[in-house]
MOPAC internal coordinates of N, CA, C and O (Angstrom, degrees):
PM7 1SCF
backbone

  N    0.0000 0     0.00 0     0.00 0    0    0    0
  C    1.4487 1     0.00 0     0.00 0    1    0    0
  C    1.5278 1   110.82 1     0.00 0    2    1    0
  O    1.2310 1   121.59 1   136.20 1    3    2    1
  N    1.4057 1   114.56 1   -43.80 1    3    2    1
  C    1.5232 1   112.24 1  -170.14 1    5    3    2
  C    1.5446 1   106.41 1   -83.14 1    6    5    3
  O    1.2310 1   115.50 1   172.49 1    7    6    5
  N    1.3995 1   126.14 1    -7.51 1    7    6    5
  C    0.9383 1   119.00 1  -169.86 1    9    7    6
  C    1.9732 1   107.03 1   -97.83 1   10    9    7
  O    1.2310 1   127.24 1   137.56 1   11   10    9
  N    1.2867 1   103.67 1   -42.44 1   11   10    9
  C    1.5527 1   108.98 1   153.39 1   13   11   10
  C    1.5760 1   114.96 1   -31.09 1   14   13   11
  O    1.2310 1   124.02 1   137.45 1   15   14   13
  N    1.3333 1   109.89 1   -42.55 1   15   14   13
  C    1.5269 1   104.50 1  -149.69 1   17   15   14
  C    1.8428 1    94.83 1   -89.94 1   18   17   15
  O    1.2310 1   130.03 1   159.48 1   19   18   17
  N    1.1603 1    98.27 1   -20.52 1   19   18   17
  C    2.1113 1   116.51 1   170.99 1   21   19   18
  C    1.2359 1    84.58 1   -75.57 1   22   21   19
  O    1.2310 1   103.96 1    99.98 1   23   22   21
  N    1.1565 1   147.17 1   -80.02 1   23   22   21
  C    1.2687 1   136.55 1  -135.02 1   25   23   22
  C    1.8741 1   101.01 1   -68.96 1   26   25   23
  O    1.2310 1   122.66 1   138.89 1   27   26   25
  N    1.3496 1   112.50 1   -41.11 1   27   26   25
  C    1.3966 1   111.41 1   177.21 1   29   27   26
  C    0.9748 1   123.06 1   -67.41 1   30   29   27
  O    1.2310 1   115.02 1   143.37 1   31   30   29
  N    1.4628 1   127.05 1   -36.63 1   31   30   29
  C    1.4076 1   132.53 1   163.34 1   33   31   30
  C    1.4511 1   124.83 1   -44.97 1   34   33   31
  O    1.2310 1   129.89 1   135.52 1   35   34   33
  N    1.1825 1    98.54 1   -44.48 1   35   34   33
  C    1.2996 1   129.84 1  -160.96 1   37   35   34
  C    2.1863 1   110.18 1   -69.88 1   38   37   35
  O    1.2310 1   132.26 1   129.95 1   39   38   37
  N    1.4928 1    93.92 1   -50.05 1   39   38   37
  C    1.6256 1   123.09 1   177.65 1   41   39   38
  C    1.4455 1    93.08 1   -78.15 1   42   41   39
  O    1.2310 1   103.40 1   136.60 1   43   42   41
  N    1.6282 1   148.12 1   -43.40 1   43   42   41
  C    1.0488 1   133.48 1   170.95 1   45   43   42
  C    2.0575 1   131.62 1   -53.29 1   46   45   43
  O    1.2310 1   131.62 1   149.81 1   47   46   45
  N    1.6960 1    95.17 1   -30.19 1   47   46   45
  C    1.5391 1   101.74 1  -173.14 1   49   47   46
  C    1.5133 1    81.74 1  -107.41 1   50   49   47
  O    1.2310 1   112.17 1  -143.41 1   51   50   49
  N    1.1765 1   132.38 1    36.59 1   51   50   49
  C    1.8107 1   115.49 1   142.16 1   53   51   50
  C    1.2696 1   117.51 1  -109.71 1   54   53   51
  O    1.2310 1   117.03 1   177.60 1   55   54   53
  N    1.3881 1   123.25 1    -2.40 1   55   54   53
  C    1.2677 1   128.50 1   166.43 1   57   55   54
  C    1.3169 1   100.89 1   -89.10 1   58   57   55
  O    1.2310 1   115.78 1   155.95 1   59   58   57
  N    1.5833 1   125.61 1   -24.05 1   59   58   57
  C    1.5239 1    88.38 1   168.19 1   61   59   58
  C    1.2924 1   135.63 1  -121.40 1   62   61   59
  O    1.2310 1   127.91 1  -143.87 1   63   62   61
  N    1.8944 1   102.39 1    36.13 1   63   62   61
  C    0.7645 1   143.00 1   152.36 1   65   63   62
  C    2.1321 1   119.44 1   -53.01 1   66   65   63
  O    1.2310 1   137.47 1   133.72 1   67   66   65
  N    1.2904 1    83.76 1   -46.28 1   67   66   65
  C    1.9913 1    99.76 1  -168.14 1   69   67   66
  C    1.9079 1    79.26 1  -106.57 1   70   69   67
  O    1.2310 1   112.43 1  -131.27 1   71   70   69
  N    0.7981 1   131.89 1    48.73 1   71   70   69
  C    1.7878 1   117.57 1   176.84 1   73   71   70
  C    1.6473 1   100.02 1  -121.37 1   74   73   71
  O    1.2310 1   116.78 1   151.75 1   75   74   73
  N    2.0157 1   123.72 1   -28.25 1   75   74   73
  C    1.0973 1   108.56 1   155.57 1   77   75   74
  C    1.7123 1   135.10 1   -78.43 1   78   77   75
  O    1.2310 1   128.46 1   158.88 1   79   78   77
  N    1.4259 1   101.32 1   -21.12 1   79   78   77
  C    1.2889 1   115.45 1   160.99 1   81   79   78
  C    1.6684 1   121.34 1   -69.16 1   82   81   79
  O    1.2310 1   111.68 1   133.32 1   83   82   81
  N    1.0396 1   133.28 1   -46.68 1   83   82   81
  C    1.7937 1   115.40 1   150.50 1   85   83   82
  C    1.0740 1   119.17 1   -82.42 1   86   85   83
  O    1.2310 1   109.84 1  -144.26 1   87   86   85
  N    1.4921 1   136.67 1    35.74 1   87   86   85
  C    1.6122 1   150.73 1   142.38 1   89   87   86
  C    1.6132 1   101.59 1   -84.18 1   90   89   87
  O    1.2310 1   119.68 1   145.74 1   91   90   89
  N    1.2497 1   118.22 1   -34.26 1   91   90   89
  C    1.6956 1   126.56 1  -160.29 1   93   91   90
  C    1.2637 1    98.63 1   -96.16 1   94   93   91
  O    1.2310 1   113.98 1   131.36 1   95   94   93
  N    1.3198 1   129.01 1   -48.64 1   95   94   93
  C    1.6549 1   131.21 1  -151.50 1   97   95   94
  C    2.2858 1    83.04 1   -81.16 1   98   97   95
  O    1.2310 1   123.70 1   149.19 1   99   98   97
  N    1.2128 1   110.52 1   -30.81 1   99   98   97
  C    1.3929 1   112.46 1  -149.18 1  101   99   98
  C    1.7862 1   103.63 1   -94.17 1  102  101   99
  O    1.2310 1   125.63 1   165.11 1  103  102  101
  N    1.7854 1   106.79 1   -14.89 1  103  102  101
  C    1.6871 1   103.85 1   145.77 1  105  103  102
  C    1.1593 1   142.99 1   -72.08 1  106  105  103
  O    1.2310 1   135.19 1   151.52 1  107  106  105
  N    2.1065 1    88.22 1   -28.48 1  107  106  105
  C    1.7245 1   103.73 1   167.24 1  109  107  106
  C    1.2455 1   124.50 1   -27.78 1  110  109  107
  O    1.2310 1   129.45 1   106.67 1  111  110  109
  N    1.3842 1    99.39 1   -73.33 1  111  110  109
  C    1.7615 1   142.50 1  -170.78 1  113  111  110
  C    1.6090 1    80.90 1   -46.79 1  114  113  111
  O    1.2310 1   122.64 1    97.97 1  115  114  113
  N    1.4987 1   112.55 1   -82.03 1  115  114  113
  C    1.2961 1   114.46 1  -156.42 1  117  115  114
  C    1.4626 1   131.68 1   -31.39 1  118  117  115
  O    1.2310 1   130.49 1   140.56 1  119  118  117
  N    1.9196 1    97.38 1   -39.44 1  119  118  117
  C    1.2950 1   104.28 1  -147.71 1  121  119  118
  C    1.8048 1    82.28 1  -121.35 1  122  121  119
  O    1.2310 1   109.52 1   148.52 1  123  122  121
  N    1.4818 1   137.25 1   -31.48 1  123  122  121
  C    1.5832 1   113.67 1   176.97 1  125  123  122
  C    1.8726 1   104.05 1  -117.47 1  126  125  123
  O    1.2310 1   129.74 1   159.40 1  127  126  125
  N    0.7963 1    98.82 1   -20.60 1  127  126  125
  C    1.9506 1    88.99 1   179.56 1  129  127  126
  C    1.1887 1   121.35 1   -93.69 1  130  129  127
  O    1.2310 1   114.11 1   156.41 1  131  130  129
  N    1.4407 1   128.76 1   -23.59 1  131  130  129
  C    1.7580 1   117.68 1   174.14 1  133  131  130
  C    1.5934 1    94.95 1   -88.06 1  134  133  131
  O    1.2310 1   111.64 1   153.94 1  135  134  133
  N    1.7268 1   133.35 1   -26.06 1  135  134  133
  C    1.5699 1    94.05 1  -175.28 1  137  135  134
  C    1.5759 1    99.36 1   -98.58 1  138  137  135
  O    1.2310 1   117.88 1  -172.04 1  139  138  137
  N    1.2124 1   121.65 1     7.96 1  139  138  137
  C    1.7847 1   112.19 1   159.02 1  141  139  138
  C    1.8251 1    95.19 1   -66.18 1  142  141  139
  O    1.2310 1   117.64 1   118.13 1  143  142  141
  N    1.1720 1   122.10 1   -61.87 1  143  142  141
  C    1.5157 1   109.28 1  -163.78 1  145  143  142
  C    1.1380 1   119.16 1   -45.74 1  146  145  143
  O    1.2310 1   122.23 1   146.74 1  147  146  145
  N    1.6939 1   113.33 1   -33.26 1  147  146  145
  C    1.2917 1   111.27 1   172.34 1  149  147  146
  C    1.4140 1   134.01 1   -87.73 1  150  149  147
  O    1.2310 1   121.57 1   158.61 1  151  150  149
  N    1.3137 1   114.60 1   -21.39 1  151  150  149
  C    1.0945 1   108.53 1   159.23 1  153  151  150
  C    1.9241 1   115.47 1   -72.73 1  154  153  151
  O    1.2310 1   117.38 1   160.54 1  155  154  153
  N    1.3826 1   122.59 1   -19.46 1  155  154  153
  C    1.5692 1   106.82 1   155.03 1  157  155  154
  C    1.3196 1   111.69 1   -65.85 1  158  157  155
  O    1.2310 1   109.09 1   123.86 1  159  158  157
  N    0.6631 1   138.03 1   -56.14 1  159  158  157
  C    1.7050 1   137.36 1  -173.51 1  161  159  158
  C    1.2119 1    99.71 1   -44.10 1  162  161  159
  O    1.2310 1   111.56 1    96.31 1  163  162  161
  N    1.3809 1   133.50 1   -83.69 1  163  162  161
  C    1.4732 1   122.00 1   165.04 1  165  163  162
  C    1.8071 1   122.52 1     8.80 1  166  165  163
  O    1.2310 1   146.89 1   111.98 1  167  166  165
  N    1.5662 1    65.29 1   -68.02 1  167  166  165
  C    2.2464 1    86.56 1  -158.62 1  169  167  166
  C    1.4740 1    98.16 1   -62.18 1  170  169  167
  O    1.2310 1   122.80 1   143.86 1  171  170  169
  N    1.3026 1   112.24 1   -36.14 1  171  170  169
  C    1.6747 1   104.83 1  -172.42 1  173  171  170
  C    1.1899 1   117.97 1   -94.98 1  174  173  171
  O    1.2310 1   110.42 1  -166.88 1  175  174  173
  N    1.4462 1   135.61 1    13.12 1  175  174  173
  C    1.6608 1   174.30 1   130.39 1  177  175  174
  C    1.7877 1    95.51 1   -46.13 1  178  177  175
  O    1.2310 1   129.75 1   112.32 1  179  178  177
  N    0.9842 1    98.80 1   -67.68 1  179  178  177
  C    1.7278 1   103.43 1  -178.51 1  181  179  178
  C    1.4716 1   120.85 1   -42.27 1  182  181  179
  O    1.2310 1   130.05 1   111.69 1  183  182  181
  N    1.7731 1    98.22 1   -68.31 1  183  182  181
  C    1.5957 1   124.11 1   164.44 1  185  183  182
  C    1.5266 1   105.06 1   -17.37 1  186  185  183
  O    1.2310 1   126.86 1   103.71 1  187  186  185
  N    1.8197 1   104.42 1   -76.29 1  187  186  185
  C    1.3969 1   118.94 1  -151.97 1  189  187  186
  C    1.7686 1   105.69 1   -54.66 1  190  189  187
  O    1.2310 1   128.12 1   150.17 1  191  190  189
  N    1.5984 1   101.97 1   -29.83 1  191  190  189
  C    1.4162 1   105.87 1  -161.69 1  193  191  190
  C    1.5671 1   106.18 1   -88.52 1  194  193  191
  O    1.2310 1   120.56 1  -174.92 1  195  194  193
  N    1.2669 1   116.54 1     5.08 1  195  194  193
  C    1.9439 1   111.46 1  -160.91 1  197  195  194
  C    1.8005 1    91.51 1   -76.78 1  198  197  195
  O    1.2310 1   133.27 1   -24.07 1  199  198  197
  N    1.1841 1    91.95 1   155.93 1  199  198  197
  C    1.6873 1   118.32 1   175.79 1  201  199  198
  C    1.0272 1   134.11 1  -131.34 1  202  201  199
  O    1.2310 1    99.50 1   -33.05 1  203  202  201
  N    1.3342 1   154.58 1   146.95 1  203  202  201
  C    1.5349 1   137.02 1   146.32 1  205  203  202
  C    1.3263 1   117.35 1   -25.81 1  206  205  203
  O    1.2310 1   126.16 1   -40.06 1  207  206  205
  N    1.4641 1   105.77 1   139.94 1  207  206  205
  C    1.4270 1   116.42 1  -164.97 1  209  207  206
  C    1.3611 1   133.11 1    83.79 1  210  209  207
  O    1.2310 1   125.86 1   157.05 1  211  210  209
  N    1.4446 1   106.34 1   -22.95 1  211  210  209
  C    1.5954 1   120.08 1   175.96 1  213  211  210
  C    1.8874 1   111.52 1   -61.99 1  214  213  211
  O    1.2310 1   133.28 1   -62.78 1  215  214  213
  N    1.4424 1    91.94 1   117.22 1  215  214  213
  C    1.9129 1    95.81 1   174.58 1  217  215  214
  C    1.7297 1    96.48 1   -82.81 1  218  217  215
  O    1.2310 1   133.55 1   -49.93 1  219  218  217
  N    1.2802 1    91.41 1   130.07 1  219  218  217
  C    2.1514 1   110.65 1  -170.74 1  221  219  218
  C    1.8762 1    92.24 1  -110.75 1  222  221  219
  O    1.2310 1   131.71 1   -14.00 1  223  222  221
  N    1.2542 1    95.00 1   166.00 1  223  222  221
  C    1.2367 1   122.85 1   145.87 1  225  223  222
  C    1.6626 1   128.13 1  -130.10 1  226  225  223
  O    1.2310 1   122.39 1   -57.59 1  227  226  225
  N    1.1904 1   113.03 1   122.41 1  227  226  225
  C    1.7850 1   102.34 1  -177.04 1  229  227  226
  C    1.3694 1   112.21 1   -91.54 1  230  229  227
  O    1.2310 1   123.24 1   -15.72 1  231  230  229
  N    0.9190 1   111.39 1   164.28 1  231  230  229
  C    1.4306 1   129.26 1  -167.17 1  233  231  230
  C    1.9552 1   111.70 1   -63.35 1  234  233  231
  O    1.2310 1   126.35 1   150.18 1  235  234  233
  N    1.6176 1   105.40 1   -29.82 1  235  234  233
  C    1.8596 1   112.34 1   146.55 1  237  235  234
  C    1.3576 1   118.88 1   -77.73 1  238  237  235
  O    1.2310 1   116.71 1  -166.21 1  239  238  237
  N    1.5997 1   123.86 1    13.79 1  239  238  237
  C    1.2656 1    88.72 1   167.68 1  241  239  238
  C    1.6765 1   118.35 1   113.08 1  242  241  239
  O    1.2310 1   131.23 1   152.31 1  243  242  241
  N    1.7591 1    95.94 1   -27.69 1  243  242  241
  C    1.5493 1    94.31 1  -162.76 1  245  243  242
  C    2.0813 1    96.81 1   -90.10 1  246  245  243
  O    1.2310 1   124.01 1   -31.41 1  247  246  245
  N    1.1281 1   109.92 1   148.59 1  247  246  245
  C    1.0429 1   121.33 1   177.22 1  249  247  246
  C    1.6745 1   107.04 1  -112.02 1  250  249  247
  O    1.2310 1   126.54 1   -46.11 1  251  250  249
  N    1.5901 1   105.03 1   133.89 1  251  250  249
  C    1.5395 1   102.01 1  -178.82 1  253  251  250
  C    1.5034 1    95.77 1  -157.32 1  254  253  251
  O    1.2310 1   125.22 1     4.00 1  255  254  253
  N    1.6299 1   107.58 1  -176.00 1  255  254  253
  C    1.6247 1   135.97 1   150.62 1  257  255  254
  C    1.1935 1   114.11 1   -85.43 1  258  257  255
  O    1.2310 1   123.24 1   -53.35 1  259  258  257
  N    1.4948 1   111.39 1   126.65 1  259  258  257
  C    1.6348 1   117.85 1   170.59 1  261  259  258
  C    1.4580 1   109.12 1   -70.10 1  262  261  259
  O    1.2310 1   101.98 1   -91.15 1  263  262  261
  N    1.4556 1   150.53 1    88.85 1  263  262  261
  C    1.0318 1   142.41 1   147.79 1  265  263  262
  C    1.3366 1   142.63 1   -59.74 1  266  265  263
  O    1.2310 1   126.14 1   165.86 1  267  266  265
  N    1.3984 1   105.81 1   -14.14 1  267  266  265
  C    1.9389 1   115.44 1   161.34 1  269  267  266
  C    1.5582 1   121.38 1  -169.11 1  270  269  267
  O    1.2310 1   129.32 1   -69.82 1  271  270  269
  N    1.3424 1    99.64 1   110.18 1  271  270  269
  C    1.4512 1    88.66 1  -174.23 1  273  271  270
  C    2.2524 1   111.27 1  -100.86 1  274  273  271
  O    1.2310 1   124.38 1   -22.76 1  275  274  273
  N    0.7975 1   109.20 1   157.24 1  275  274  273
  C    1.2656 1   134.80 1  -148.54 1  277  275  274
  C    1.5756 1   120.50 1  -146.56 1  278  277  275
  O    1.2310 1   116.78 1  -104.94 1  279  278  277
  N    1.5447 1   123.73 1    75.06 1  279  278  277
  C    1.6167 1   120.86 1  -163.80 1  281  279  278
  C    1.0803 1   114.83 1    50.00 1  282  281  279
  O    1.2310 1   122.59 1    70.60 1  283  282  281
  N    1.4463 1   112.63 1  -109.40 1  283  282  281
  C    1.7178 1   106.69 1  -155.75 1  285  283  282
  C    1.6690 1    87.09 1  -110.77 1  286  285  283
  O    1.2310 1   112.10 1   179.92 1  287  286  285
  N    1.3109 1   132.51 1    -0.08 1  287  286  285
  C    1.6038 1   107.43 1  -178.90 1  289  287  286
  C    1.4148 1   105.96 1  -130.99 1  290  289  287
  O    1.2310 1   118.17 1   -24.17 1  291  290  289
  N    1.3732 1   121.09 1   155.83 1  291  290  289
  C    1.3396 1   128.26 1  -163.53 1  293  291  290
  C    1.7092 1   101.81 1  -113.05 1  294  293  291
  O    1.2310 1   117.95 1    -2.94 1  295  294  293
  N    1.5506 1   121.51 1   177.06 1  295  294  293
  C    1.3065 1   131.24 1  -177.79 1  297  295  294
  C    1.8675 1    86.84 1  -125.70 1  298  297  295
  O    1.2310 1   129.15 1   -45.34 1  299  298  297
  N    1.3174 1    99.97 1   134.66 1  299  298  297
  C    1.6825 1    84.60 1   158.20 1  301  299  298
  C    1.4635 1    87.60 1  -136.92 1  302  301  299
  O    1.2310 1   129.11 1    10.13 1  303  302  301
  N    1.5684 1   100.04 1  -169.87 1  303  302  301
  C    1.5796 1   119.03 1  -159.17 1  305  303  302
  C    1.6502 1    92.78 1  -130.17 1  306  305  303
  O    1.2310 1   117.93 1   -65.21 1  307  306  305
  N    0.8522 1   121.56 1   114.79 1  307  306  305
  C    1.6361 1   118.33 1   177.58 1  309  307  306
  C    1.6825 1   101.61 1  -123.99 1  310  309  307
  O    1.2310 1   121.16 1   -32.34 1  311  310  309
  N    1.2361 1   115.39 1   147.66 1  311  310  309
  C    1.8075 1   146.32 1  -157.29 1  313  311  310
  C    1.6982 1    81.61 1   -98.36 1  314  313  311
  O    1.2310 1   125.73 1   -22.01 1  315  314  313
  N    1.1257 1   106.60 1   157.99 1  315  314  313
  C    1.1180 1   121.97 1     5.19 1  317  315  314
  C    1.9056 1   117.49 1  -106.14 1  318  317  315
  O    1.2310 1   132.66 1   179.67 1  319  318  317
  N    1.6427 1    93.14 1    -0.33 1  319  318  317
  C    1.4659 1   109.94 1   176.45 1  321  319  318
  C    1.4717 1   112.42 1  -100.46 1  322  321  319
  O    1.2310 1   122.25 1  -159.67 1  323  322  321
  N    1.8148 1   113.30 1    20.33 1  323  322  321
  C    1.2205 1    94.27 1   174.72 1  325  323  322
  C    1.6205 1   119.79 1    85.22 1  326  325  323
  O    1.2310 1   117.92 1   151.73 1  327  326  325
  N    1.4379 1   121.58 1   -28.27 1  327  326  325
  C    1.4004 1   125.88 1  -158.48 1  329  327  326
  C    1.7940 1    99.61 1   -64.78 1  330  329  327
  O    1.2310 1   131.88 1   -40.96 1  331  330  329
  N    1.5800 1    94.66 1   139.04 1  331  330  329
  C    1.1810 1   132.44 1  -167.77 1  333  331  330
  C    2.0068 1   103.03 1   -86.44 1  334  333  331
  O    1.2310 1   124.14 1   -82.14 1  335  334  333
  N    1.6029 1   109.66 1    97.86 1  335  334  333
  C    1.5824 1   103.90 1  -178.35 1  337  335  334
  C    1.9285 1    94.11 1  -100.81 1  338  337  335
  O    1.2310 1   132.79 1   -16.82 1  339  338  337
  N    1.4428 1    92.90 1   163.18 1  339  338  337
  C    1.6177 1   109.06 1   170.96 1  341  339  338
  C    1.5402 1    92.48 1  -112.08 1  342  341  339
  O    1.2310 1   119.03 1   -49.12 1  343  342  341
  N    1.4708 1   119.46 1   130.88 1  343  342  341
  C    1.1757 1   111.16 1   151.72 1  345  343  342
  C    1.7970 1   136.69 1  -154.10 1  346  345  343
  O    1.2310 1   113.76 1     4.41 1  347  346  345
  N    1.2563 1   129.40 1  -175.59 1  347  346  345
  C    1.4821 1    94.41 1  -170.98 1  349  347  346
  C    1.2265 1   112.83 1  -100.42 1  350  349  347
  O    1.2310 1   117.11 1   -34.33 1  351  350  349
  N    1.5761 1   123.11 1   145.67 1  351  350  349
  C    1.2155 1   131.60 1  -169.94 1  353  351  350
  C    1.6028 1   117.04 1   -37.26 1  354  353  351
  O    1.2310 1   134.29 1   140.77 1  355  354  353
  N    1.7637 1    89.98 1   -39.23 1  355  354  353
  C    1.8052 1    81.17 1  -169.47 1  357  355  354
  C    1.5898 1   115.82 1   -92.29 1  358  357  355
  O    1.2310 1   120.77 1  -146.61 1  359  358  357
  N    1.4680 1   116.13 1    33.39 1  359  358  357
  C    1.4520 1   121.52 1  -175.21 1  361  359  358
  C    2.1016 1    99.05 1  -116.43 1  362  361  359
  O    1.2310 1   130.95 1  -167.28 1  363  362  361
  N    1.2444 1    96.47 1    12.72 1  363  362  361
  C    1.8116 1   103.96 1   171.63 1  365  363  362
  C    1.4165 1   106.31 1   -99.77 1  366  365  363
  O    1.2310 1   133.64 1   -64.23 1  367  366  365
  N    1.1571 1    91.23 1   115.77 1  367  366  365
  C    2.0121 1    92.61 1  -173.99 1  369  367  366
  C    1.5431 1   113.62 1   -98.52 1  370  369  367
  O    1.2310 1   117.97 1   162.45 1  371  370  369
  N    1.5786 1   121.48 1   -17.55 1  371  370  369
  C    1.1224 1   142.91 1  -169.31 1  373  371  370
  C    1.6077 1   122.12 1  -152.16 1  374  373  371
  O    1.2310 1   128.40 1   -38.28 1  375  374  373
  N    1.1538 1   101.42 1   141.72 1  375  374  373
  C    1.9742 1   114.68 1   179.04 1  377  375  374
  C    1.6854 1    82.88 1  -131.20 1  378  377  375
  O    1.2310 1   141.12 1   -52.49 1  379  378  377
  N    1.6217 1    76.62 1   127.51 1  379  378  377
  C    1.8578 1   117.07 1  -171.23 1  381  379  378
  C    1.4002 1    96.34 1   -86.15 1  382  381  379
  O    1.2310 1   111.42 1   -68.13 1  383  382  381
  N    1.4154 1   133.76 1   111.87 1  383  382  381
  C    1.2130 1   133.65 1   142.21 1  385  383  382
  C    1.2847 1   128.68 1   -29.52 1  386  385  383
  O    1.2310 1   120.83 1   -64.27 1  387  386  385
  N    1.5669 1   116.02 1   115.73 1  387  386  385
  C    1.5366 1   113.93 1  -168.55 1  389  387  386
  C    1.5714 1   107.11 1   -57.80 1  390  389  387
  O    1.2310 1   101.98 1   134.80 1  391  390  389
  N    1.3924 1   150.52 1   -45.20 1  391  390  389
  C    1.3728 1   128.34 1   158.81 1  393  391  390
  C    1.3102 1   129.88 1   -53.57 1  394  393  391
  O    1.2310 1   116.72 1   177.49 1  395  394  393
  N    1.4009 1   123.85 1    -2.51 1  395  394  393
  C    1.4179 1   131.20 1   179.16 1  397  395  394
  C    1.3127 1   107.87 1   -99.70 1  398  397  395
  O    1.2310 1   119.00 1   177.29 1  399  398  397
  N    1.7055 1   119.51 1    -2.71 1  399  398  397
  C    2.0050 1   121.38 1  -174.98 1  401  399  398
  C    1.3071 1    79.49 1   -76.92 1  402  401  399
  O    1.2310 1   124.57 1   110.46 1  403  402  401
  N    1.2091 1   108.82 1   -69.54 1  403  402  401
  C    1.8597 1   128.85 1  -155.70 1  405  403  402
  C    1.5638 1   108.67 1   -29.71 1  406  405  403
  O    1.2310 1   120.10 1   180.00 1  407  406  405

């Protein structure tokens, strides 16, 4: 009997033992892993939707026109000579608002 009542006692303060640890793991989530997911989802929302004609920015920096895209890598057209880059889809971090090229 007395040892039941140790053992219950006992199994009760280990749950609240682990009660600041799924308080901690459950701000994680809150506050850095569900809005990383969403901001990927976003970004790979973007990807799926790019087109010819779309002004990009890549992730170095270079700013261009998408002139042909092709699976996973794109062609753009970058100024001021025109030069023709190959590159891979998932290195476009941004689509330039046509009043924001100008």
């Amino acid at each position: 009997m007395i040892a039941a009542l140790l053992w219950q006692s006992s199994s009760g303060s280990s749950w609240a033992m682990f009660l600041p640890l799924i308080f901690i793991f459950a701000i994680f989530y809150f506050l850095l892993i569900m809005p990383q997911q969403k901001r990927q989802k976003k970004w790979q929302e973007m990807l799926n939707t790019l087109k010819t004609g779309d002004r990009v920015v890549t992730s170095g920096g270079i700013a261009g026109t998408i002139i042909a895209l092709r699976g996973d890598s794109l062609h753009l057209r970058v100024p001021p000579d025109n030069l023709r880059l190959e590159i891979a889809r998932s290195a476009v971090m941004q689509v330039v608002a046509p009043d924001e090229a100008k």
